[in-house]
C-alpha positions as CSV (number, residue, x, y, z in Angstrom):
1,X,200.9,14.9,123.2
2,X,199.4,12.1,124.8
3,X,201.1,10.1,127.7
4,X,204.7,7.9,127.7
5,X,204.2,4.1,127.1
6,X,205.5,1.2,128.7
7,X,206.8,-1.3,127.1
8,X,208.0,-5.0,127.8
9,X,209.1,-8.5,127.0
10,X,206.2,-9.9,128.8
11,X,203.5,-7.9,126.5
12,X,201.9,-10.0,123.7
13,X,203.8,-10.1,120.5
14,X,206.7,-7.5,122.0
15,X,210.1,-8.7,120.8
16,X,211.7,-11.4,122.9
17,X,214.0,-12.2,125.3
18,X,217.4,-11.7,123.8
19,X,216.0,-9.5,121.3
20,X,216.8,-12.8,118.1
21,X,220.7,-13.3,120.0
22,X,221.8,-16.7,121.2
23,X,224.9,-17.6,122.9
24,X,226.4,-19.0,119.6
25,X,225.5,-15.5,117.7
26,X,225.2,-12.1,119.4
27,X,225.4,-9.5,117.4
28,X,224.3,-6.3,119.0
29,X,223.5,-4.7,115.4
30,X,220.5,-7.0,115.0
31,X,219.5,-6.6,119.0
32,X,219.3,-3.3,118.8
33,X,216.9,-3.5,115.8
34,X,214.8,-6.0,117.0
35,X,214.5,-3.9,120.0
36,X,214.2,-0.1,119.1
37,X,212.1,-1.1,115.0
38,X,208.9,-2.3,117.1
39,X,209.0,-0.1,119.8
40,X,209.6,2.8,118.3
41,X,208.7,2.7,114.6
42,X,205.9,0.2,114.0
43,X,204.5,-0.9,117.5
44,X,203.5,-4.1,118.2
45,X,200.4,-6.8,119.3
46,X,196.7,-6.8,118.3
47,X,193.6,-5.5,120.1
48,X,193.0,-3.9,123.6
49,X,196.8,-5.0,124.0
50,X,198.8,-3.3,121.0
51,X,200.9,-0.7,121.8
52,X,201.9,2.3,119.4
53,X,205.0,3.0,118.1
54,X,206.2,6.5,118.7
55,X,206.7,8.1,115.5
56,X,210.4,7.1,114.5
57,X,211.2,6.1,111.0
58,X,213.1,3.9,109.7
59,X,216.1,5.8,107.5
60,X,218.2,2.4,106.2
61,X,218.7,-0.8,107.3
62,X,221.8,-3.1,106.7
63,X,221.7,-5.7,109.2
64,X,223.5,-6.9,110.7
65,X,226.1,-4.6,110.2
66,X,224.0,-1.2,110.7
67,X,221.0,0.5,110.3
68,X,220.0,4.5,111.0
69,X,216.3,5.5,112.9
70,X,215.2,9.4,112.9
71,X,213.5,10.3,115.7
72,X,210.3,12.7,115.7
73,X,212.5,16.1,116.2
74,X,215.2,15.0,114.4
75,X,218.2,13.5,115.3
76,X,219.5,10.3,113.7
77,X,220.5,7.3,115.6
78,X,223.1,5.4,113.6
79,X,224.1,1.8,115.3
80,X,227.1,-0.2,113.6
81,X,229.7,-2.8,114.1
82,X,232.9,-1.2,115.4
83,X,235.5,-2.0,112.6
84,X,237.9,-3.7,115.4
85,X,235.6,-6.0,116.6
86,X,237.0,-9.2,115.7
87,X,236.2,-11.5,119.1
88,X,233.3,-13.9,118.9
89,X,230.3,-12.1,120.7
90,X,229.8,-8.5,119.3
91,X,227.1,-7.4,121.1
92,X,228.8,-4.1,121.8
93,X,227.5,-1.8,119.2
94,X,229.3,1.5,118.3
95,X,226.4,5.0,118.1
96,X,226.3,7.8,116.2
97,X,223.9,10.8,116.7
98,X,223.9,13.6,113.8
99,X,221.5,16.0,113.2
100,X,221.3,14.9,108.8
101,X,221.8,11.8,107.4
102,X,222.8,12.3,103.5
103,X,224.0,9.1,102.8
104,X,222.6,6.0,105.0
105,X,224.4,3.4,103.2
106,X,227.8,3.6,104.8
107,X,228.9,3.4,108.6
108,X,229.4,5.6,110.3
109,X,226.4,7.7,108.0
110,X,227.6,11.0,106.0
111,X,225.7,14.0,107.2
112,X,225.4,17.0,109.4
113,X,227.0,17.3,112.7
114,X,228.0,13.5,112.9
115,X,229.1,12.9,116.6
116,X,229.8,9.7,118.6
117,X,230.6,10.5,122.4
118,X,233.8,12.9,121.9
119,X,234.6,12.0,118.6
120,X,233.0,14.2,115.5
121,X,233.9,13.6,111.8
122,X,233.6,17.3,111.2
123,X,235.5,19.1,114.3
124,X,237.3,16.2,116.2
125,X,239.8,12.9,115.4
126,X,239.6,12.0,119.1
127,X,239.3,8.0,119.0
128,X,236.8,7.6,121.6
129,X,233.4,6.1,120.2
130,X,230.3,5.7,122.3
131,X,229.7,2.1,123.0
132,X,226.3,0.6,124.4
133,X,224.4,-2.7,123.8
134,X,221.1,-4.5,123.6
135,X,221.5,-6.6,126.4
136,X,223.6,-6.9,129.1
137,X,227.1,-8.7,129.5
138,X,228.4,-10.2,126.2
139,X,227.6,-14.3,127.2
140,X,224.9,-14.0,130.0
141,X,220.9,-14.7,129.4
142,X,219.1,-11.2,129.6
143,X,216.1,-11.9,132.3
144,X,214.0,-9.5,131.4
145,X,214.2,-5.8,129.3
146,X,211.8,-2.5,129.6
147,X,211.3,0.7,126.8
148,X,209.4,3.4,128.5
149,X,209.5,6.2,125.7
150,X,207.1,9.2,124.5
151,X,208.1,10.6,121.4
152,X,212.0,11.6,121.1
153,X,212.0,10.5,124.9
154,X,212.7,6.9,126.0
155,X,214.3,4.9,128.6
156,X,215.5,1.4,128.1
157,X,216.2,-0.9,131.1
158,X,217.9,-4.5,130.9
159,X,218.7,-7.2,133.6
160,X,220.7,-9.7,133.4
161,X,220.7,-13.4,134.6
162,X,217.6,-15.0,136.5
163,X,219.2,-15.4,140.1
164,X,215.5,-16.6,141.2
165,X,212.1,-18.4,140.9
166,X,210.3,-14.8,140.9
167,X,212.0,-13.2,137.7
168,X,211.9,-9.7,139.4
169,X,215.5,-8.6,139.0
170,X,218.5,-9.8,137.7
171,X,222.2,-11.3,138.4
172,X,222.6,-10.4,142.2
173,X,219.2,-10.1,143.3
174,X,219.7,-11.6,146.8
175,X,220.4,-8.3,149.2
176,X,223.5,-7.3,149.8
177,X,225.2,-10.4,147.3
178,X,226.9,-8.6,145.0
179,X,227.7,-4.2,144.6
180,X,228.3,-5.0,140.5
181,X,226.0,-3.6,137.7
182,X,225.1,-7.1,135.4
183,X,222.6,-5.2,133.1
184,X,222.4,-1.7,131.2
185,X,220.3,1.4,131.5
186,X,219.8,4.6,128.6
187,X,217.9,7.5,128.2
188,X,217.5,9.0,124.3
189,X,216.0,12.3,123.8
190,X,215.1,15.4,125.4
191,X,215.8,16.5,128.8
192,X,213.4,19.0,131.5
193,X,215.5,22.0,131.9
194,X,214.5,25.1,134.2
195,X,215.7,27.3,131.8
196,X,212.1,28.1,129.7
197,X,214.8,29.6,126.7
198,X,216.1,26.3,126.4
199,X,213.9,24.5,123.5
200,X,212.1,21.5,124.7
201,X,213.2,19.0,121.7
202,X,215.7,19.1,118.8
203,X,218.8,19.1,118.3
204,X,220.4,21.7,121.2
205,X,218.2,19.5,124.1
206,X,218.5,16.0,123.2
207,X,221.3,13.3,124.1
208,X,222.0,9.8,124.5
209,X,223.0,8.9,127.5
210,X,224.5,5.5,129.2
211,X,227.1,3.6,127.5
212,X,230.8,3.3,127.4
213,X,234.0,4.9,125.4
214,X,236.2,1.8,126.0
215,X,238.1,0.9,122.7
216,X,236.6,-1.4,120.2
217,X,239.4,-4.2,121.0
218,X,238.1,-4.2,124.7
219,X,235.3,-7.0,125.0
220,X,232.4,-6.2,126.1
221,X,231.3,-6.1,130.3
222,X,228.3,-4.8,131.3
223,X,229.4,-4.2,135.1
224,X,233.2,-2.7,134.7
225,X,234.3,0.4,135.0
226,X,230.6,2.6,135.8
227,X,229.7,2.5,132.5
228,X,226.2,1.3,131.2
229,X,224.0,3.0,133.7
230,X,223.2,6.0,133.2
231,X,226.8,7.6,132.3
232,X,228.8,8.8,129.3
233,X,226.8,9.7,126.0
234,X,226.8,11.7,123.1
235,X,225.2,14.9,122.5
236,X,225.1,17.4,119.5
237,X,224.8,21.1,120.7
238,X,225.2,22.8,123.6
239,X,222.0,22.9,125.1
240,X,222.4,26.3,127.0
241,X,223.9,28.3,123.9
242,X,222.8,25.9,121.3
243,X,226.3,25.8,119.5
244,X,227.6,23.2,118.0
245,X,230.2,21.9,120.7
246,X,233.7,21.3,118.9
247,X,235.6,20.1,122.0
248,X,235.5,17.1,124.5
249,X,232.1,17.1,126.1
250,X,232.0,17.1,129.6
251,X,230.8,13.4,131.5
252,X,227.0,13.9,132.1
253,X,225.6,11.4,134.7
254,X,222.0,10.2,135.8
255,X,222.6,7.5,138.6
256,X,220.6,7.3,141.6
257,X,222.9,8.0,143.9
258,X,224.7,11.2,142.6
259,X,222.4,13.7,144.7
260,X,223.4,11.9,148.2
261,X,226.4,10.0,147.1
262,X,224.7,7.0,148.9
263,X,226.6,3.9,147.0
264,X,224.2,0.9,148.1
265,X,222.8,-0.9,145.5
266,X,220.5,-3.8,145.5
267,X,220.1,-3.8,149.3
268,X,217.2,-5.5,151.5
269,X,214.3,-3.6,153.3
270,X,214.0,-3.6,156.8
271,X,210.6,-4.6,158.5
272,X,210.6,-0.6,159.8
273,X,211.7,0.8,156.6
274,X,211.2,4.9,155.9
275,X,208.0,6.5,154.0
276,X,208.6,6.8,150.1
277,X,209.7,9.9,149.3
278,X,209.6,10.0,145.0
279,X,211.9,13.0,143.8
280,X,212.9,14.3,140.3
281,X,216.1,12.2,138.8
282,X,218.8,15.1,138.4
283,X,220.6,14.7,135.0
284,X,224.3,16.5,136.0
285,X,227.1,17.9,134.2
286,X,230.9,17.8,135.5
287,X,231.3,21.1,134.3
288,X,227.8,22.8,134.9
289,X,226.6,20.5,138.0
290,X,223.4,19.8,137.8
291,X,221.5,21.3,134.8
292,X,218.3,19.3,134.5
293,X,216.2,16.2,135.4
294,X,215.2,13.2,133.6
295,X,211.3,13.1,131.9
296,X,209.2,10.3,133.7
297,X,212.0,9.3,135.8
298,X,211.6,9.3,139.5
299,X,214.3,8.3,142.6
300,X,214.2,7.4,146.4
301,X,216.9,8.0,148.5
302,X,216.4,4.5,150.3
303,X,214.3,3.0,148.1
304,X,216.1,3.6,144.6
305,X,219.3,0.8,145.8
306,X,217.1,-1.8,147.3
307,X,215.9,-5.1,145.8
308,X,212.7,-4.7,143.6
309,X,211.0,-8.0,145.0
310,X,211.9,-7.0,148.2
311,X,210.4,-3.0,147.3
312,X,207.3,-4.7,145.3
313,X,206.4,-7.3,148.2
314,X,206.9,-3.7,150.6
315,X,204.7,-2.1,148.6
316,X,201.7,-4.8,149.2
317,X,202.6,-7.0,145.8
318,X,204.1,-10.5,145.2
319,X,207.4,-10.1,144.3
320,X,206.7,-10.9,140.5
321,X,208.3,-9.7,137.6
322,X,204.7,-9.8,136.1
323,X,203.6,-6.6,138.8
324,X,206.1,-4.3,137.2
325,X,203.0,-4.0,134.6
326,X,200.9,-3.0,137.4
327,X,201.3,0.4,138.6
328,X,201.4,1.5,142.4
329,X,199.6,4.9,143.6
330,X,201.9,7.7,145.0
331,X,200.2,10.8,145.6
332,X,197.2,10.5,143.3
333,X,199.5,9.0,140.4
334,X,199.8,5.9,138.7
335,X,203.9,5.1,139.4
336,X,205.4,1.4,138.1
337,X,209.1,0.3,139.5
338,X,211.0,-1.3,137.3
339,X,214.2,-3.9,138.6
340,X,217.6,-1.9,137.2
341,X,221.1,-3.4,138.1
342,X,221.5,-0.8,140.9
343,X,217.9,-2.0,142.8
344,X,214.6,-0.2,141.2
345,X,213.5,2.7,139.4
346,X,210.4,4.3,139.5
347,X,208.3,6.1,136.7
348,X,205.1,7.8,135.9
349,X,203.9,7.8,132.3
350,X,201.7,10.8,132.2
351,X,202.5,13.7,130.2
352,X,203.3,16.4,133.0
353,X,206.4,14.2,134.1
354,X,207.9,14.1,130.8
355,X,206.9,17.9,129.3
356,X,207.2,19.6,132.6
């Protein structure tokens, strides 16, 4: 399979900022597809500058109240309007993973193994949905978005608020002015597990992770309560014993700082600042502890919380949103950082960090 891709609002023809939502009209329904369809299903741009899609399909569309993808090993992606959401922005979007899809035309879909965070319509009446959204906070203006995705795998990374003339980050991109996370940050798909018995895609190894499981009444806030980065999900088996789990799945979490429990985020870097040290970004379970790693993902221990115009301008660049397109070399590979709400991320698209 060939490498991961890289996409971006500041490729030719990608969709645009704020993904067809204005202030007056956000609804997350229609974000989400304007996001995920070109990306994804059909690609987008002309020339030496298209990029492919990445062999989802399109199941049924009903915007802009839902609409269901498949992706290539399977597993459905249903995104609706939560049925108490009656306040004026409704960007937050309610998810459903299932494994069939038998009937599209209703929300949530009727199928196999329907599950949204740790409520299931077959095995479990718990009235917790997962929650995520397109953007970033319900009435801010999204500064810039990322999809890096291969296959069932992709990773989608949103800033919010221009805080300066570069565009690198987001809301709070001065060091040290704010510890809040304005913006939102999932992984879909497969995760690398030691464990060679474990399959590689399907089913029992993929999940959606980031998000929230606040109640549909609760409006929408992109930096409350830990959500949105990296935490919470859904998933549909049991990726050790590929059951079908039937009770509350444990929280899984991805953040940066879970291996050193270092809580800086967006810091500034000093003029005698430590070597790089890129490391695999540990996926981990509160039951298991940590169980796997993230495909393409990588993390510093310093650099991961600090300020990605201060890291690019570090690292020999500008300080320009536009450089996040250029990659850096660590080690003999090509590695971009991307601006999260935490500080930066760091990935490689070749094929050996996401099928390891």
């Amino acid at each position: 399979m060939a490498d991961a891709v890289l996409y971006s609002h500041l490729d030719t023809g990608a969709p645009p900022l704020r993904l067809g939502m204005t202030d007056g009209s956000v609804n997350g329904v229609v974000g989400w597809y304007n996001l995920l369809y070109p990306c994804l299903v059909t690609g987008y741009g002309s020339g030496a500058t298209a990029k492919p899609g990445q062999g989802w399909t399109l199941v049924h569309a009903n915007l802009p109240n839902h609409f269901t993808l498949r992706s290539p090993d399977g597993v459905h992606y249903s995104f609706g309007k939560g049925p108490g959401v009656t306040f004026a922005y409704t960007a937050k979007t309610q998810l459903f993973l299932s494994e069939t899809v038998s009937d599209a035309t209703v929300f949530p879909p009727i199928g196999t193994n329907v599950r949204s965070h740790t409520h299931s319509v077959d095995y479990s009446s718990n009235s917790a949905r997962h929650w995520v959204v397109a953007g970033t906070y319900y009435a801010s203006v999204m500064a810039n978005w990322f999809v890096l995705a291969r296959g069932s795998q992709v990773h989608i990374i949103t800033n919010a608020n221009l805080d300066d003339g570069t565009g690198m980050a987001g809301y709070g991109d001065t060091p040290n002015s704010t510890y809040s996370y304005y913006g939102s940050n999932y992984f879909f798909g497969n995760f690398l597990f030691p464990d060679p018995e474990i399959p590689k895609s399907g089913p029992a190894n993929h999940m959606a992770l980031g998000g929230s499981f606040e109640g549909d009444l609760t409006q929408f806030s992109s930096e409350g309560n830990g959500g949105y980065i990296l935490r919470h999900g859904t998933r549909l088996r049991n990726p050790f014993t590929g059951a079908v789990e039937t009770a509350g799945m444990p929280d899984i979490q991805a953040y940066c700082c879970l291996p050193t429990g270092y809580q800086g985020s967006k810091l500034g870097v000093p003029a005698y600042a430590p070597d790089m040290q890129l490391c695999p970004h540990h996926v981990y379970d509160g039951a298991l502890g940590y169980i796997g790693r993230l495909p393409g993902l990588l993390r510093d221990e310093f650099y991961s919380h600090r300020s990605a115009r201060e890291v690019s301008r570090a690292l020999g660049k500008g300080g320009t949103l536009a450089e996040c397109l250029i990659p850096f070399d660590y080690n003999g590979d090509s590695v971009y950082m991307i601006p999260t709400q935490w500080g930066t991320s760091f990935v490689c698209l070749k094929e050996k960090y996401w099928n390891a």
